[in-house]
C-alpha positions as CSV (number, residue, x, y, z in Angstrom):
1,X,47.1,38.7,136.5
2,X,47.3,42.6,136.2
3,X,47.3,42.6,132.6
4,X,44.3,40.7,132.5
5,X,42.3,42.6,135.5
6,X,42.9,45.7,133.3
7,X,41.1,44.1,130.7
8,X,38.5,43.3,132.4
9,X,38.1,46.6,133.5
10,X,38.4,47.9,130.2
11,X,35.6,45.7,129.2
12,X,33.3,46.9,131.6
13,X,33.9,49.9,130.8
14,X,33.3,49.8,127.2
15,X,30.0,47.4,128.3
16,X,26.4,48.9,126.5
17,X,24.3,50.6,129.0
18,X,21.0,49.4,129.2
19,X,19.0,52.5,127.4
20,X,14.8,52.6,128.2
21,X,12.7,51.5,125.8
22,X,11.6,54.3,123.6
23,X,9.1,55.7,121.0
24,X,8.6,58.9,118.9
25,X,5.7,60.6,117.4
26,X,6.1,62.8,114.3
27,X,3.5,65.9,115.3
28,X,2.1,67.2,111.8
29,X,-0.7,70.0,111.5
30,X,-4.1,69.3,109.7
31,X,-2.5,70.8,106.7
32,X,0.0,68.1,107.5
33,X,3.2,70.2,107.9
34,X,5.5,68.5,110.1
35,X,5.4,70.8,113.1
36,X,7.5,68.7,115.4
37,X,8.7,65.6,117.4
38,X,8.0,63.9,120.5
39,X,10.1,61.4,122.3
40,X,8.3,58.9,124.9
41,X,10.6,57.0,127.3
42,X,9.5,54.3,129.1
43,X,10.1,54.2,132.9
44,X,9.8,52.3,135.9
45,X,6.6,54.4,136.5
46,X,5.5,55.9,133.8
47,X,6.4,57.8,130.8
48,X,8.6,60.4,130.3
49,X,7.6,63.0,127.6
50,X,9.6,65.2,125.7
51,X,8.3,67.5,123.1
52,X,10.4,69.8,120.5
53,X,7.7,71.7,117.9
54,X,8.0,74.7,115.7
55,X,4.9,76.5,113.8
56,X,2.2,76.4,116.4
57,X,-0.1,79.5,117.4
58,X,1.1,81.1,120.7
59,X,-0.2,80.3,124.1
60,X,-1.6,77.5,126.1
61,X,-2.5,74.3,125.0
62,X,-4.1,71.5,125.9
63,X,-2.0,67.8,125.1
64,X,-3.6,64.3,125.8
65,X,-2.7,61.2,124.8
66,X,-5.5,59.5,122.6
67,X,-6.4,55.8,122.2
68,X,-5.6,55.1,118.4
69,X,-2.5,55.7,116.5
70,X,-4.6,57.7,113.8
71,X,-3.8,61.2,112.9
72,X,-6.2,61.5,110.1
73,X,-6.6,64.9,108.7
74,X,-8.1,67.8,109.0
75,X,-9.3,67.4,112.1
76,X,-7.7,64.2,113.6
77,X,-11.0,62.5,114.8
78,X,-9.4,59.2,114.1
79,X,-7.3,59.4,117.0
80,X,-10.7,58.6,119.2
81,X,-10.9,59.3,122.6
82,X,-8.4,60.4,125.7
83,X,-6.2,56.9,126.8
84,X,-8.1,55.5,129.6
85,X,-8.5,52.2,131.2
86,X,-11.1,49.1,129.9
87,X,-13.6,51.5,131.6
88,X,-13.7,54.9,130.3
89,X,-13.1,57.5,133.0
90,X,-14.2,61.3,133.6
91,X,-11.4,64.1,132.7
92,X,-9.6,66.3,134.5
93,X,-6.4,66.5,136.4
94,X,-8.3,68.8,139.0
95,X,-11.7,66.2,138.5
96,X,-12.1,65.2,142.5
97,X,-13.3,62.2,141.1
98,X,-10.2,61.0,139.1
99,X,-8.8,61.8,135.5
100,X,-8.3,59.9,132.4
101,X,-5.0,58.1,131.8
102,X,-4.2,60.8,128.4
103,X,-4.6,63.8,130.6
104,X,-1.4,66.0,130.2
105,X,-0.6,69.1,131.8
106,X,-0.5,71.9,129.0
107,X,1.4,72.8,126.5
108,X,3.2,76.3,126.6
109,X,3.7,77.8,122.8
110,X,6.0,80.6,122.8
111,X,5.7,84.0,121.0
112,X,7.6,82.4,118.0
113,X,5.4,79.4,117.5
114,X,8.1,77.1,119.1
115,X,7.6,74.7,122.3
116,X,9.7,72.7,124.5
117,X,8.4,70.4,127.0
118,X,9.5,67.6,128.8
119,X,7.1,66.1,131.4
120,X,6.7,62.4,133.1
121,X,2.9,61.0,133.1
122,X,2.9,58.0,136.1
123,X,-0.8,57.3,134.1
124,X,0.7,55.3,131.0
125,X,3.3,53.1,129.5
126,X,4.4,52.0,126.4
127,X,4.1,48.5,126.8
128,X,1.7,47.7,129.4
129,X,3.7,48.0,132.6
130,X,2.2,47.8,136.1
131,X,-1.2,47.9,134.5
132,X,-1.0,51.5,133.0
133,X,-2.5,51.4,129.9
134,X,-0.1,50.6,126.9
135,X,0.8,53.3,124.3
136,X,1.8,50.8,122.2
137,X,-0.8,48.4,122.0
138,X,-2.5,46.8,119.0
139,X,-4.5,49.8,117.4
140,X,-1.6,52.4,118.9
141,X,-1.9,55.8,120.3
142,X,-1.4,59.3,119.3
143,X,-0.5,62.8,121.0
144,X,-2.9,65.4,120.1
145,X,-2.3,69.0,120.7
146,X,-5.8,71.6,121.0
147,X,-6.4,74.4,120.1
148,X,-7.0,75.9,123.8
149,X,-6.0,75.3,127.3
150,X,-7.6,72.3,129.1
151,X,-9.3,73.5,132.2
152,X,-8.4,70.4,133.7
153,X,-12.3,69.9,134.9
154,X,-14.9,70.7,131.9
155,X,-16.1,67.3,130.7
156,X,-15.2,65.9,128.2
157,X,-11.9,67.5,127.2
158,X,-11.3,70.5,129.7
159,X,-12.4,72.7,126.9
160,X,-9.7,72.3,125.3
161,X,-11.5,73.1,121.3
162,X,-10.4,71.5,118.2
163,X,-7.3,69.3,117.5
164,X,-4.5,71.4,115.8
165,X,-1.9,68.6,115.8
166,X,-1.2,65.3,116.0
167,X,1.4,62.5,116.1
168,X,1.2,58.9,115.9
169,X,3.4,56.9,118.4
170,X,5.9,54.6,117.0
């Protein structure tokens, strides 16, 4: 009865843990020089987001998510629009009258060109959960980095200037 208790417990203990659901994005430039990687996790409430990038011009950033999973170059139009709803929304994490569902907070590039980020969006998922739009739906989504800070009002983008990188999410 011992012997086979501890090997129960044993077994438990040797059991795979659950792990999230996740997804990455390769971030390239418009030259299309891998500049980094982003890791998405799904959670019960969102997204958590954790970007690792080399190469980029110091300084604030902007970061959405966009609607397609198209980072065609140079400029990475084909990523479309912010993430938002079946209705499209204003922008703005500081719009009194709501935000799209691909506002980010921004990106921080140190003096080296290097970034580190982790953050959790509550406004997405990856598959559709509690209603959030799905990251990884049928025409997929991307993560696009600006060229300037998002002022978190200014319509459309916050201000946030030209894309400078992007990453499909897989």
């Amino acid at each position: 009865m011992r012997l086979t208790a501890l090997a129960l417990s044993f077994g438990l203990i040797a059991a795979p843990v659950s792990i999230a659901h996740a997804a990455t994005a390769e971030l390239k430039g418009a030259d299309g020089k891998a500049l980094g990687t982003a890791t998405l996790t799904d959670a019960p409430h969102g997204v958590l987001l954790r970007i690792e990038a080399k190469g980029l011009t110091p300084g604030w950033h902007g970061l959405h998510f966009h609607e397609k999973g198209d980072c065609g170059t140079p400029d990475f139009k084909s990523a479309g629009a912010h993430v938002h709803t079946t209705t499209a929304v204003v922008h703005g994490l500081l719009n009194p009258d709501g935000n799209d569902n691909g506002d980010l907070p921004n990106l921080f590039v140190a003096a080296d060109g290097s970034a580190t980020v982790e953050l959790f969006s509550p406004l997405v998922s990856l598959n559709g959960a509690g209603g959030r739009p799905a990251l990884l739906d049928a025409d997929g989504s991307s993560i696009v980095v600006h060229a300037s800070p998002d002022d978190y009002k200014t319509q459309p983008i916050g201000g946030a200037g030209a894309r400078v990188a992007c990453g499909v999410v897989k």
